[in-house]
C-alpha positions in Angstrom: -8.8 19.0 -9.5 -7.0 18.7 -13.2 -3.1 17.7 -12.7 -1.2 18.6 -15.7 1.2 16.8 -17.3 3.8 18.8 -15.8 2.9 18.5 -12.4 2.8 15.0 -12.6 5.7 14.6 -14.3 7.1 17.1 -11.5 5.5 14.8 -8.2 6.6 11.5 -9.8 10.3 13.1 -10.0 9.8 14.4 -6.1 8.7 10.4 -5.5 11.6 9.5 -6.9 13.3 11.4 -4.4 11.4 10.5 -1.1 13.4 10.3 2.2 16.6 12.2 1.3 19.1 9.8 1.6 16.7 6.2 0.7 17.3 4.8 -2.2 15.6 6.0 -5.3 12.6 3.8 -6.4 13.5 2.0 -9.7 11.2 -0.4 -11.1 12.4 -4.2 -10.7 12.3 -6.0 -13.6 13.5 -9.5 -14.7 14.0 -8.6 -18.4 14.7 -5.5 -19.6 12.7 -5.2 -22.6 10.0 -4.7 -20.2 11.1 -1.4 -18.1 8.6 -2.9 -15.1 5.1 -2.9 -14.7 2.6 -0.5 -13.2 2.2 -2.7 -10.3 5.4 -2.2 -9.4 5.7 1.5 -9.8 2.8 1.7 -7.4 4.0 -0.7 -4.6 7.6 0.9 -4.7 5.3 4.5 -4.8 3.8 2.9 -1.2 6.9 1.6 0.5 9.0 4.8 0.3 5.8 7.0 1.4 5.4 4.6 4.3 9.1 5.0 4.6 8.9 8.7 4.7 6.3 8.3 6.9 7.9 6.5 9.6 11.4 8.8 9.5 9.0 11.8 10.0 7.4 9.9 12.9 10.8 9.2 14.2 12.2 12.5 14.2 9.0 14.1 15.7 9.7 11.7 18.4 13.4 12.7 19.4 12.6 16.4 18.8 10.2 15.6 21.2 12.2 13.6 23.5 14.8 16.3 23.4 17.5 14.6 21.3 16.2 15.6 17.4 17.3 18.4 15.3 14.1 20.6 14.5 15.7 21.4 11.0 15.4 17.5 10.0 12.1 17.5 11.7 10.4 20.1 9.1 12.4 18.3 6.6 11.5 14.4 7.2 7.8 16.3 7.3 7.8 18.2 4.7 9.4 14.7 2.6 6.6 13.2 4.1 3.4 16.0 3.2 4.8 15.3 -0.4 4.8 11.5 -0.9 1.4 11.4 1.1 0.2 14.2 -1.6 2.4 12.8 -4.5 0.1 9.4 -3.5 -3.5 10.7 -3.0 -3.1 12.3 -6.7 -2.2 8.9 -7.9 -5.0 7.2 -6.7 -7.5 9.9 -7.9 -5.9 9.8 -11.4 -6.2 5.9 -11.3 -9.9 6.1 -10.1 -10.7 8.4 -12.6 -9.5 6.3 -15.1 -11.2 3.3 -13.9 -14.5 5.6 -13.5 -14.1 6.8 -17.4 -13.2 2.9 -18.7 -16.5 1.9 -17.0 -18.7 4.8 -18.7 -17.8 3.6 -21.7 -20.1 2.2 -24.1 -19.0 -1.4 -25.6 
């Protein structure tokens, strides 16, 4: 699987957006001549899919119990599928990477 440049410029802007109303991850940083490090692009990447997680969990639940709209069901889901997706293409680029740094000869 190749990602272009555009999708992944594309799924890191739908990461940006994750949960509908959360707050947008920005990356925390102490100084700004930094702009934040990859570490915490990744862990902010992680809380906001578990996040999306858990409000897609919650509104299968009271669809279920009978007190959910079915609409924000397919939504929380579907903001959900995307981080999940967004995340699993991360991790293959970064093990790529890693794969290709240790192929190469010093």
């Amino acid at each position: 699987m190749s990602i272009g440049a555009l999708d992944a410029a594309s799924a890191y802007g739908r990461v940006l957006n994750v949960g509908g109303g959360t707050k947008p991850f920005a990356p925390s940083s102490t100084d700004g001549a930094e702009g934040g490090s990859f570490g915490s692009m990744v862990e902010g990447m992680v809380t906001n899919t578990g996040d999306a997680l858990r409000t897609a969990e919650k509104a299968s639940a009271a669809q279920v119990a009978g007190k959910g709209d079915l609409i924000d069901v397919v939504t929380a889901i579907g903001a959900a599928e995307t981080a999940l997706d967004t995340m699993v293409a991360v991790r293959d680029r970064v093990v790529s990477a890693y794969t290709d740094i240790m192929r190469m000869q010093i």
